[in-house]
MARBA-3410 file (N, C-alpha, C, O; in Angstrom, 1 decimal):
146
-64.3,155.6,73.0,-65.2,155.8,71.9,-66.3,154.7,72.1,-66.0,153.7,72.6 ~ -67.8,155.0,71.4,-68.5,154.4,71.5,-69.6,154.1,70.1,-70.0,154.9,69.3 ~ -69.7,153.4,70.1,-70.8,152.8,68.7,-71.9,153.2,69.1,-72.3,152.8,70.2 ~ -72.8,154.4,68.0,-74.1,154.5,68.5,-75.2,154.3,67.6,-76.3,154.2,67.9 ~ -74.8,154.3,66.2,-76.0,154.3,65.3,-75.1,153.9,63.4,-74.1,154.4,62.9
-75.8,153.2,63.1,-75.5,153.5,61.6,-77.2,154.0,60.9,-78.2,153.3,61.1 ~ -77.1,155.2,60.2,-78.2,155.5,59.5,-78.2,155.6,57.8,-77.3,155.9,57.0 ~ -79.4,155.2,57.6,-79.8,154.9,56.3,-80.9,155.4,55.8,-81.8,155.4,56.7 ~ -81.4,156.1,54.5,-82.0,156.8,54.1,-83.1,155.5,53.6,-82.8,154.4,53.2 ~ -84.7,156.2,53.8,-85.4,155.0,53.3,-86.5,156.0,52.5,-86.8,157.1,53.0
-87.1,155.4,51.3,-87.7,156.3,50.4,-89.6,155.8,50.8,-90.5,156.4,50.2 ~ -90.0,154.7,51.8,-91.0,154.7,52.5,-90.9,154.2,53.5,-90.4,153.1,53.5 ~ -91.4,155.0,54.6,-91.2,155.1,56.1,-91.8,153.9,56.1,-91.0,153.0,56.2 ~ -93.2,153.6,56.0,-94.1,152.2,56.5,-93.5,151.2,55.9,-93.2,150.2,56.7 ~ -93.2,151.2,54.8,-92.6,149.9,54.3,-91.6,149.3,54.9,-91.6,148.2,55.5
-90.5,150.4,54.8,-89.5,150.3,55.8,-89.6,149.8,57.2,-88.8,149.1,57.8 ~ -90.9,150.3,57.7,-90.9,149.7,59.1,-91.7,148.4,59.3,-91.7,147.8,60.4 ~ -92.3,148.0,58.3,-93.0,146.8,57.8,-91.9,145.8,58.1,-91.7,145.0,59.0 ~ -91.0,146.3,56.8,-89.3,145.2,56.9,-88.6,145.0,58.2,-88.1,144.1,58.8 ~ -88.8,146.7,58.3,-87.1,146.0,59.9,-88.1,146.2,61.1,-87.5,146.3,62.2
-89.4,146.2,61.2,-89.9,145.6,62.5,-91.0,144.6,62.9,-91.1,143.9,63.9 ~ -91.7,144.7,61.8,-92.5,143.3,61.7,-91.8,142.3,61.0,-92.0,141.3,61.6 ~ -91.1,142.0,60.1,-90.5,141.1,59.0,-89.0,141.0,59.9,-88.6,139.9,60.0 ~ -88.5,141.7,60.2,-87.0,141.6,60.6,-87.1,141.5,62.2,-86.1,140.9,62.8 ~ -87.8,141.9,62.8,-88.1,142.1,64.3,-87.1,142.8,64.9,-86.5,142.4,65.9
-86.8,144.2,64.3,-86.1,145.1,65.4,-87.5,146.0,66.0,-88.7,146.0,65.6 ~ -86.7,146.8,67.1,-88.2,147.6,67.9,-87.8,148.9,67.8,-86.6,149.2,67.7 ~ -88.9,149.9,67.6,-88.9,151.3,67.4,-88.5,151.8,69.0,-89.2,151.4,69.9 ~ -87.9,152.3,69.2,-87.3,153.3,70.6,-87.7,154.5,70.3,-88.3,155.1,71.3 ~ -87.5,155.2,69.2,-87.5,156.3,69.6,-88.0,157.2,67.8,-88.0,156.6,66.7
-88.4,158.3,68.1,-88.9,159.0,66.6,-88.9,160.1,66.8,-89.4,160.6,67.8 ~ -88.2,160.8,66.0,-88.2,162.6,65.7,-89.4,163.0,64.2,-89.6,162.3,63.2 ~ -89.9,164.2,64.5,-90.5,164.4,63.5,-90.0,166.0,63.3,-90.0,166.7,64.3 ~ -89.6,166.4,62.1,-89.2,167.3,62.3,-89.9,168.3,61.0,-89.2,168.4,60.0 ~ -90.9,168.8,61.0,-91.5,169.8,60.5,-90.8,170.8,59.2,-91.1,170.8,58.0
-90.1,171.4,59.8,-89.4,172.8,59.5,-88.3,171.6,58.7,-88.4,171.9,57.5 ~ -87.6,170.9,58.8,-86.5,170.0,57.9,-87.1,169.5,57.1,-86.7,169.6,55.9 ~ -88.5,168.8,57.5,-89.0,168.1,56.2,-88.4,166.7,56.1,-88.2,166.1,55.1 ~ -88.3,166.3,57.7,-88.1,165.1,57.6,-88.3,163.9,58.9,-88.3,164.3,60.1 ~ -88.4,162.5,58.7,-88.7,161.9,60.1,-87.3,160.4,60.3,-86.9,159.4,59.7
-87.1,161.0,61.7,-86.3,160.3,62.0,-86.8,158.8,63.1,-87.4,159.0,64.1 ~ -86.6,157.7,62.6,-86.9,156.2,63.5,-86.0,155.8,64.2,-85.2,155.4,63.3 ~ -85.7,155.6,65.0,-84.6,154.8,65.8,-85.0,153.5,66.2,-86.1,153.2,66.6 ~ -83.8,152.2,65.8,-84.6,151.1,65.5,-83.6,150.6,66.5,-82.4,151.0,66.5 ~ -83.9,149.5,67.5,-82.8,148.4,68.2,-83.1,147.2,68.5,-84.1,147.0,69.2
-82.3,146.0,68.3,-82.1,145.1,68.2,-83.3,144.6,69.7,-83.7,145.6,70.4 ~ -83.8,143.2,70.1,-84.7,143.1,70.6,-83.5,143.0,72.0,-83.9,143.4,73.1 ~ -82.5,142.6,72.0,-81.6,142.6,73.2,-80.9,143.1,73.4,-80.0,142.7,74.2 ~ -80.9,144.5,72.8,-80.7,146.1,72.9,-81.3,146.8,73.3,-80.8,147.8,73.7 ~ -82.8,146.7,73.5,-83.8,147.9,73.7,-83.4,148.5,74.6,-82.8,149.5,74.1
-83.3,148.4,76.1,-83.0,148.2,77.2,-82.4,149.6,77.6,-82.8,150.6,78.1 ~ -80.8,149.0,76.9,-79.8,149.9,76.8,-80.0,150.9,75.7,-79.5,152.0,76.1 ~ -80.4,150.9,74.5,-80.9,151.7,73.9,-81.9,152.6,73.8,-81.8,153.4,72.8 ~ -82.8,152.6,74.7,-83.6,153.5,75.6,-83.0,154.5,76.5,-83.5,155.5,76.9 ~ -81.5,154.0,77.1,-80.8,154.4,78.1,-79.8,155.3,77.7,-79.6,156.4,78.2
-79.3,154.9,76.7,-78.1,155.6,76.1,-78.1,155.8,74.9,-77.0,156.1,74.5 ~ -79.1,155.7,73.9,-79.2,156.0,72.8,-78.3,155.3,71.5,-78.1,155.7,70.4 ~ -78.0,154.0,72.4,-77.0,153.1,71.7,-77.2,151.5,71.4,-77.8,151.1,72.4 ~ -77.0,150.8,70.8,-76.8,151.0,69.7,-77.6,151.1,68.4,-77.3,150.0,68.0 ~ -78.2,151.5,67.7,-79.3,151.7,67.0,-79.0,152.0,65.2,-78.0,152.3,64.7
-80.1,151.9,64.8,-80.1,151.9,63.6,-81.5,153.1,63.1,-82.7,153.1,63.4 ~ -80.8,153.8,62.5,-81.9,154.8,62.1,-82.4,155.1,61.1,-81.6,155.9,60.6 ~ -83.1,155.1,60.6,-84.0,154.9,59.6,-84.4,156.9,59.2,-85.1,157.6,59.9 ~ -83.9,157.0,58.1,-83.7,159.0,58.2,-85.2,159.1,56.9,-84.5,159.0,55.9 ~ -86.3,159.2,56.5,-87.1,159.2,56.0,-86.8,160.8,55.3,-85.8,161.2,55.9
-87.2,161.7,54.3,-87.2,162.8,54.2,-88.2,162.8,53.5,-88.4,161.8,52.8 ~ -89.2,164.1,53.5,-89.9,163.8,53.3,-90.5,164.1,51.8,-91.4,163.4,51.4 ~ -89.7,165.3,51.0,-89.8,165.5,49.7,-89.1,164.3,48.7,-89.4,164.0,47.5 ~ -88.4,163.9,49.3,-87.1,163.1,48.3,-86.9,161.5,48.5,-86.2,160.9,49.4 ~ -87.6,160.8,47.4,-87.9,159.6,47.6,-86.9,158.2,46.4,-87.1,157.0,46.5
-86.1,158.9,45.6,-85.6,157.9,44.7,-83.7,158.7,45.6,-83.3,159.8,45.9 ~ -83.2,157.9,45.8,-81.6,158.1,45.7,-80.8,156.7,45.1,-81.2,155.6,45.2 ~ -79.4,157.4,44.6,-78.6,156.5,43.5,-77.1,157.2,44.3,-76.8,157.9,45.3 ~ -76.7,156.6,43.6,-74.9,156.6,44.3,-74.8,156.7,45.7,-74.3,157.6,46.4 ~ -75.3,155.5,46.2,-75.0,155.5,47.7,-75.9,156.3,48.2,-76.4,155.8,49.1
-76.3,157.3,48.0,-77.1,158.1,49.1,-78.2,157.6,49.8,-79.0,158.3,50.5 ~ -78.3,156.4,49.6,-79.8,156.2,50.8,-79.0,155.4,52.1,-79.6,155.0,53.2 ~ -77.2,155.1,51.6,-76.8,155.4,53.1,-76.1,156.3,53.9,-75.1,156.8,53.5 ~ -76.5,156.5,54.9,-76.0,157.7,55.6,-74.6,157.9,56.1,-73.5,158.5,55.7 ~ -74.9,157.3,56.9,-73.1,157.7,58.1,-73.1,156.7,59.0,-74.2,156.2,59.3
-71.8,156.0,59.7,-71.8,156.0,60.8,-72.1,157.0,62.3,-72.1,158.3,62.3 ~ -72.2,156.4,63.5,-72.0,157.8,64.5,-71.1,156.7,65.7,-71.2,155.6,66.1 ~ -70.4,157.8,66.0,-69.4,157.1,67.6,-69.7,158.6,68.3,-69.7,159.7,67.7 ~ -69.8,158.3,69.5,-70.1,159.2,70.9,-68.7,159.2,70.8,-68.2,158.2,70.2 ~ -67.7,160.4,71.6,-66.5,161.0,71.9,-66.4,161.1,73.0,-67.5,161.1,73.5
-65.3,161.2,74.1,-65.0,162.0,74.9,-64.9,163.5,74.7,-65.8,164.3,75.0 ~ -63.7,163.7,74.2,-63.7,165.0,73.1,-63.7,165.4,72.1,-62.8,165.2,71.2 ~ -64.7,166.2,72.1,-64.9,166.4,70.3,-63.6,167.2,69.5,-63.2,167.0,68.3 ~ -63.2,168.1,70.5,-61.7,168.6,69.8,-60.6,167.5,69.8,-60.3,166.8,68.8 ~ -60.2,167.4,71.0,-59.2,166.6,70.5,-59.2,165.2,69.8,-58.2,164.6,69.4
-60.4,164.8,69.7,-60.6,163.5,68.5,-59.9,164.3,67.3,-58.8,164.1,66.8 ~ -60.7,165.0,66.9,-60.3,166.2,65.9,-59.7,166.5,65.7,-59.4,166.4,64.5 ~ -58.5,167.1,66.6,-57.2,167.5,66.5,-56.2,166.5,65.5,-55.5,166.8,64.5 ~ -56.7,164.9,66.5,-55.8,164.0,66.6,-55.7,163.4,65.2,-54.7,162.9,64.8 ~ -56.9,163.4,64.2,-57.2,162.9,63.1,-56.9,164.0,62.3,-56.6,163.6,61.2
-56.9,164.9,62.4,-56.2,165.8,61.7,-54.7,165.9,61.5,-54.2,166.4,60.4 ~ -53.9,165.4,62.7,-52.6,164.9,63.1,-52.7,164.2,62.0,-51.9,164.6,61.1 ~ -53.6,163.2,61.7,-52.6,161.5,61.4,-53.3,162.0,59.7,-53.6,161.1,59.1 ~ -53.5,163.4,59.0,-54.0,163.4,57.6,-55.2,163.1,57.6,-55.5,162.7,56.5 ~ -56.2,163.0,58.3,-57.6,163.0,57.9,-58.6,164.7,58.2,-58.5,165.6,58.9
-59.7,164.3,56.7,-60.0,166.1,56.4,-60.7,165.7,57.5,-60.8,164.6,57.9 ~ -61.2,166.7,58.0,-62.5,167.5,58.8,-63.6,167.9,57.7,-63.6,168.9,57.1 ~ -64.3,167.0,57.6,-65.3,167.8,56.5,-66.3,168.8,56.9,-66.7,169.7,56.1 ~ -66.9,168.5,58.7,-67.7,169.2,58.9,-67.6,169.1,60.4,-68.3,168.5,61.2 ~ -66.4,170.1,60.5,-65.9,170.8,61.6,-67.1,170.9,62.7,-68.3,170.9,62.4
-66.4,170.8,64.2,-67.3,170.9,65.0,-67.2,172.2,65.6,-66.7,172.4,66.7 ~ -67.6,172.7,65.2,-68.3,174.5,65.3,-68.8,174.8,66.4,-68.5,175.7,67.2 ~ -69.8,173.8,66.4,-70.7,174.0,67.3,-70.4,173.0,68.9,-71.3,172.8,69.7 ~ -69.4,172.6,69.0,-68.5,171.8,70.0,-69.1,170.6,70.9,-69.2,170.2,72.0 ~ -69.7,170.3,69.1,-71.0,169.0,69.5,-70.5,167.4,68.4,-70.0,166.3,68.7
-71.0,168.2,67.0,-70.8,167.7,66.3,-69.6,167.6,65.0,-69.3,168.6,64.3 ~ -69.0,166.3,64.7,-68.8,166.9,63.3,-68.5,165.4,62.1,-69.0,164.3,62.4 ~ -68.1,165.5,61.1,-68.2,165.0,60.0,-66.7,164.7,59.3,-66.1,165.6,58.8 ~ -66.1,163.3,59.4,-65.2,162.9,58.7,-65.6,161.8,57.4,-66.8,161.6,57.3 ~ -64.5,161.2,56.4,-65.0,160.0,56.1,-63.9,159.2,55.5,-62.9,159.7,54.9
-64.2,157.9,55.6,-63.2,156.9,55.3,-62.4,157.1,53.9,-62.7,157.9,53.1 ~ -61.1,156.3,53.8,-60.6,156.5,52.5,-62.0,155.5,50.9,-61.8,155.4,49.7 ~ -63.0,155.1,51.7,-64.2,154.9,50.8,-65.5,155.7,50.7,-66.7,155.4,50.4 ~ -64.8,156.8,51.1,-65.7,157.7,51.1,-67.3,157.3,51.8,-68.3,157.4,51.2 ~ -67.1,156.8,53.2,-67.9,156.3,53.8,-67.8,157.5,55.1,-66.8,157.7,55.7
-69.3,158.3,55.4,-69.0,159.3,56.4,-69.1,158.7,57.8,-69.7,157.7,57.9 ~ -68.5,159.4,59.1,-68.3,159.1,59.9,-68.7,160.1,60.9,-67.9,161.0,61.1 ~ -69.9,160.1,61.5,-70.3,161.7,62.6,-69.5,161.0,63.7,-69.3,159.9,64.0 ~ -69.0,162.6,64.4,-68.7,162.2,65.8,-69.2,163.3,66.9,-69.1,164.5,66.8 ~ -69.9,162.5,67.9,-71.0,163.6,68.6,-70.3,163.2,69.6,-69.8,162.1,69.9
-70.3,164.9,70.4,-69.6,164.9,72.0,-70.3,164.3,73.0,-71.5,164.5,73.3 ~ -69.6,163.6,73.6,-70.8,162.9,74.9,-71.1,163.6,75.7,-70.2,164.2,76.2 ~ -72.4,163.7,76.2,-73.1,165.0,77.3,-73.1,166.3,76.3,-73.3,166.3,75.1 ~ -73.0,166.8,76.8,-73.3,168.7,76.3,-72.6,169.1,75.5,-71.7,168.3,75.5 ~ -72.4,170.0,74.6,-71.7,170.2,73.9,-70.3,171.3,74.7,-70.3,172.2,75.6
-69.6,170.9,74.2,-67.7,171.8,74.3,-68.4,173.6,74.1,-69.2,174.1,73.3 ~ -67.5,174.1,75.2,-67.7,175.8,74.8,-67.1,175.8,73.6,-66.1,175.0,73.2 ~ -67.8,177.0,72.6,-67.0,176.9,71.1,-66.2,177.6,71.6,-66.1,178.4,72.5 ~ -65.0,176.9,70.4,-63.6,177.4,70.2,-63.2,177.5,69.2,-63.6,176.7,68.4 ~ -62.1,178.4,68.9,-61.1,178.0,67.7,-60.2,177.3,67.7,-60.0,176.7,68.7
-59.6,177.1,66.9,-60.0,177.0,65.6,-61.0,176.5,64.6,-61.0,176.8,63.4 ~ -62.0,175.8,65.3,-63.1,175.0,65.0,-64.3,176.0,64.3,-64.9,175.9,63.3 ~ -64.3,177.0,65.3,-65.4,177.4,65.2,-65.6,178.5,63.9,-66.7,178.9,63.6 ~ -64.4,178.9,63.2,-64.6,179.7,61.8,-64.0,178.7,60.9,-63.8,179.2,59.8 ~ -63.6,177.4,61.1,-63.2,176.4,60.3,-64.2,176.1,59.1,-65.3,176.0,59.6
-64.4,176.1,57.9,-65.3,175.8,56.6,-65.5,174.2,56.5,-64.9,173.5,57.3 ~ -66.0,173.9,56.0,-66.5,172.8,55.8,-66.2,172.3,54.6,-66.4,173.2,53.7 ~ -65.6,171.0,54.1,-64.4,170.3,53.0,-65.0,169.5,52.5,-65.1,168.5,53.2 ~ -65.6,169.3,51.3,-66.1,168.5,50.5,-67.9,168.4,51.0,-68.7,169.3,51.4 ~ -68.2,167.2,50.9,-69.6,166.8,51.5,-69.4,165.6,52.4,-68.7,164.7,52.0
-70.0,165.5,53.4,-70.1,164.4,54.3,-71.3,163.5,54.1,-71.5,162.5,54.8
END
């Protein structure tokens, strides 16, 4: 398993990057803009992270902007953890073993969505390519909200 990002919801992009990169001194690596979602993604890493975080996409902090929706309350302006997998099934399997839900099954034999007994969510993304889909996963529903 690997540590790759904790993300956080920010209600202005500049400001935000005012704080965690001029004021805080982390460095921008990387930016998604995504049109059609309506939202922009920053990837932020430590100054003796870049390096490696250019390389492997780890470890980073992400900064999830959206772009209609600017006030959030109960937790929601933070996001998730994320850990890179070996396998995305059998992680899954195995936490399902030990009583933990699947909130947001990996269907797509990439991604999926657990979370703590604090209701703190946890993505777990397959490393490299995603898994041929399979079942049970793949008509599996989705349990609560992640």
């Amino acid at each position: 398993m690997e540590y790759l990002h904790t993300m956080v919801r920010v209600s202005n992009l500049e400001q935000s990057l005012d704080f965690f990169c001029n004021k805080f001194g982390l460095v921008e690596v990387r930016r998604i803009e995504n049109e059609k979602g309506r939202f922009t993604l920053v990837f932020l890493a430590a100054p003796g992270d870049v390096e490696k975080a250019k390389e492997t996409k780890a470890p980073l902090l992400e900064l999830t902007y959206n772009w209609d929706e600017h006030e959030y309350s109960g937790g929601r302006n933070f996001g998730h953890l994320a850990y890179r997998v070996d396998d995305i099934y059998e992680t899954c399997r195995r936490l399902m073993d030990a009583g933990v839900t699947i909130n947001r099954p990996p269907r797509d034999g990439y991604m999926a969505f657990i979370k703590t007994p604090d209701n703190i969510s946890i993505e777990l993304l397959q490393r490299g390519e995603p898994k041929p889909v399979q079942e049970p996963w793949a008509s599996m529903a989705n349990t609560g909200t992640w």
